[in-house]
C-alpha positions, 0 to 999 in steps of 0.5 A: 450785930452787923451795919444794917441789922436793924433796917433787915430786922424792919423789913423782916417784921414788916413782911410777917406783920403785912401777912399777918392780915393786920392793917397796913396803917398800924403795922408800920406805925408800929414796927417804927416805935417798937424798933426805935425803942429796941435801937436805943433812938432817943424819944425826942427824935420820934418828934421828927415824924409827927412834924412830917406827919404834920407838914407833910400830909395834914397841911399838904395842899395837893392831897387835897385832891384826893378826896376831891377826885374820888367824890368826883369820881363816886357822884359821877358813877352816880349820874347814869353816864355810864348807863347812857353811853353802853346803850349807845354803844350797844346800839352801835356795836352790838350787831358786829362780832365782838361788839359789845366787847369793845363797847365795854373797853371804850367804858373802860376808857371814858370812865378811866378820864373820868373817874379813876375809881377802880372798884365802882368802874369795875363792879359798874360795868360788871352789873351792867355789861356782864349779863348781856355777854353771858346772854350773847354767849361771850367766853367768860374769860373774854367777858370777865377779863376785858371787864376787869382790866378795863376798869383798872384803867381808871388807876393810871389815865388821869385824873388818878389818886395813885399819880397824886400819891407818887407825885407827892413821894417823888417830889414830882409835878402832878400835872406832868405826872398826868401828862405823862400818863395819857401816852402810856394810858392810851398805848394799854387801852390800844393793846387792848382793843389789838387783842380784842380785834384778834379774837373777833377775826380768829375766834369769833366764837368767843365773842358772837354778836348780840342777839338783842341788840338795840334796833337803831339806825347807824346815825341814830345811834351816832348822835346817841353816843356823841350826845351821851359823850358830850358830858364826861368830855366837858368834865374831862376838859374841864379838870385835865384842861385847866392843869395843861393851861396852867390855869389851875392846880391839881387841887384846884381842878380836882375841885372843879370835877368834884362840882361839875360831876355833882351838876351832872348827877342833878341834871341827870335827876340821880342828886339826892340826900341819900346820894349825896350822904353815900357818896361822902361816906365812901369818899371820907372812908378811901381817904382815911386809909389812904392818910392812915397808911401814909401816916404809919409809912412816915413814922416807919420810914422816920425810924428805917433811915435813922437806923441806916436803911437808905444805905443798906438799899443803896448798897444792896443795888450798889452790889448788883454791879451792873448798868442802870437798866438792870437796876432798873428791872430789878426794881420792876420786878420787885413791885410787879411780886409785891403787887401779888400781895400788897394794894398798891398804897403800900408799895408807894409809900413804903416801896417808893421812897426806898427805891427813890435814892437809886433811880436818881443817882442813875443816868438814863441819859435824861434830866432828873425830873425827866427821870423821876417822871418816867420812873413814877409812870413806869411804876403806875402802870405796873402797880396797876397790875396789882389789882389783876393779879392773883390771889389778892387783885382787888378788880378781882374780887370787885368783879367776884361779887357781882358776877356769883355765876362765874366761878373765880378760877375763870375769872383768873384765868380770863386776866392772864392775857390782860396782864401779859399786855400790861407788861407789854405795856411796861417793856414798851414805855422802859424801852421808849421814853417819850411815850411819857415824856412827850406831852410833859412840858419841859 
């Protein structure tokens, strides 16, 4: 047998049991015990995993926030914001040439603040603004596209779990993390809108005005809108503000979110038993495979590096021979394939702290931290093309279901534009750093 055969014989069995359909929590658990029998590694070494299992992520105080951001998330879809804010801006937009569209990206954008729950934005937004385009004669793939990728903004502009998750793989402050995010975060939604006013000048058609628009006065409407955005504001402020002023953790804030979407819900008059028992079923059950797939990626990884896999990925790149941007897009490139196929969970915890090693021993000219920093936001934003691109993208699918008169291959077709300016987005934020290292605090 050759040095790394049996790391290569891991990552072989990973890919047929991942593609096997079987789940991703089990699979890597059990790659990691059977190889471990089968290499000879003592039993008692298996102790090592259940003590980072332990220290690692049952007693790790920042995952905390995960759940706590996705009850935020799941009461606040709950509280009518979202309703409230497309009739204003419905009211205010809907007369002009492709109007609504852009109403629905300022939706995309807001709930992305507030929010940052992928499948809820999108099917939120899907029940409520899709009917309206299709009745305006909007080109489905315009009205489909826009839907979907406006709503996996929630997955990069804090509050964001998948920063949480990459802060606590890297060894990363989470705060700088959500610092960092809002440059790249706003640069995606500009692009977006860049796009939106080209078509609106060159091909109205595709997004004609409203044929029943709300009839409202311009300022009217304004006070409507700036009334309907004084609530997720305050939420906003509340969660990512307290981080920037250091007055609480991420943990901490997470839970000033999760309280302040539930008084939001009860103002609004939409907090009940019933809410309230969904929403904690929904958020216990993404929590749950989110700590299964971290458990299995810790017992996979445990054995893959007593069997020598750091080394064999470290000369794999090694081998390359060339400077640390090609590393550095070969690495690109490898998630942006995986995100076909793989939710972004696992390539962060399985992907990650592979490829980690790597990135640190190379010079970008900047700090470590700086480096690890930028690196986890470069790969947000291209782990959030995964829930975009075909023949697994979850916003796809999410968008499927409520959208039965549209058909799929529309719906694939409508996101190719979205996911060309998400690579935009990603060659950009390589090229210039401080798109995400500006608001870092050094």
């Amino acid at each position: 047998m050759t040095e790394f055969a049996w790391p290569l014989a891991m990552l072989v069995a990973l890919v047929a049991g991942i593609f096997s359909g079987y789940p991703v929590a089990f699979v890597l658990s059990g790659i990691g015990i059977v190889f471990a029998f089968l290499a000879g590694v003592p039993i008692l070494f298996l102790s090592t995993g259940v003590s980072r299992i332990y220290s690692g992520i049952l007693t790790n105080w920042l995952l905390i926030a995960i759940p706590l951001f996705v009850f935020m998330g799941l009461m606040l879809e709950r509280s009518g914001v979202a309703e409230r804010l497309l009739r204003s801006l419905a009211a205010l937009f809907g007369r002009l040439p492709g109007g609504y569209a852009f109403a629905v990206a300022i939706i995309g954008v807001v709930m992305a603040a507030s929010t940052g729950i992928i499948g809820a934005s999108v099917v939120l937004m899907g029940m409520m603004a899709l009917p309206a385009m299709t009745q305006a004669r909007y080109d489905p793939k315009v009205s489909t596209g826009l839907i979907a990728a406006s709503g996996t903004l929630g997955i990069l502009i804090p509050p964001s779990i998948m920063l949480i998750v990459l802060g606590d793989q890297l060894r990363v402050s989470v705060g700088d993390l959500f610092m960092g995010a809002i440059g790249p975060g706003l640069l995606l939604a500009g692009l977006y809108f860049l796009y939106l006013i080209a078509i609106a000048i060159f091909q109205p058609h595709r997004m004609p005005p409203l044929d029943h628009a709300p009839a409202e006065s311009r300022k009217a409407a304004m006070l409507g809108l700036a009334r309907d955005l004084l609530a997720p504001i305050i939420l906003v402020v509340s969660v990512l503000g307290t981080i920037v002023a250091g007055i609480a953790t991420p943990t901490e804030a997470a839970a000033i979110g999760a309280a302040g979407a539930m008084i939001l819900a009860l103002f609004s008059g939409n907090l009940d038993l019933a809410t309230l028992r969904t929403a904690v079923r929904d958020t216990t059950k993404t929590t749950a495979m989110i700590i299964f797939v971290m458990i299995g990626a810790t017992i996979f990884s445990v054995i893959f590096r007593r069997l020598g896999g750091d080394e064999m990925v470290i000369h794999a790149f090694d081998a390359l021979g060339t400077g640390p941007y090609f590393v550095l897009f070969t690495i690109m490139a490898l998630v942006f394939v995986l995100g076909f196929f793989l939710d972004w969970v696992e390539i962060a915890l399985v992907v990650v702290p592979l490829v980690a090693p790597v990135v640190t021993s190379l010079d970008f000219g900047m700090t470590q931290p700086e480096t690890l920093t930028w690196f986890a936001i470069a790969l947000a934003v291209n782990m959030q093309t995964s829930f975009l691109t075909p023949p697994f993208g979850y916003a796809l699918f999410y968008l499927r279901g409520v959208a039965k008169d549209i058909s799929i291959g529309t719906i694939y077709r409508g996101i190719i534009p979205f996911v060309l300016l998400q690579i935009t987005a990603l060659v950009l934020l390589i090229l210039f750093p401080q798109i995400s290292l500006w608001m870092v605090a050094q």
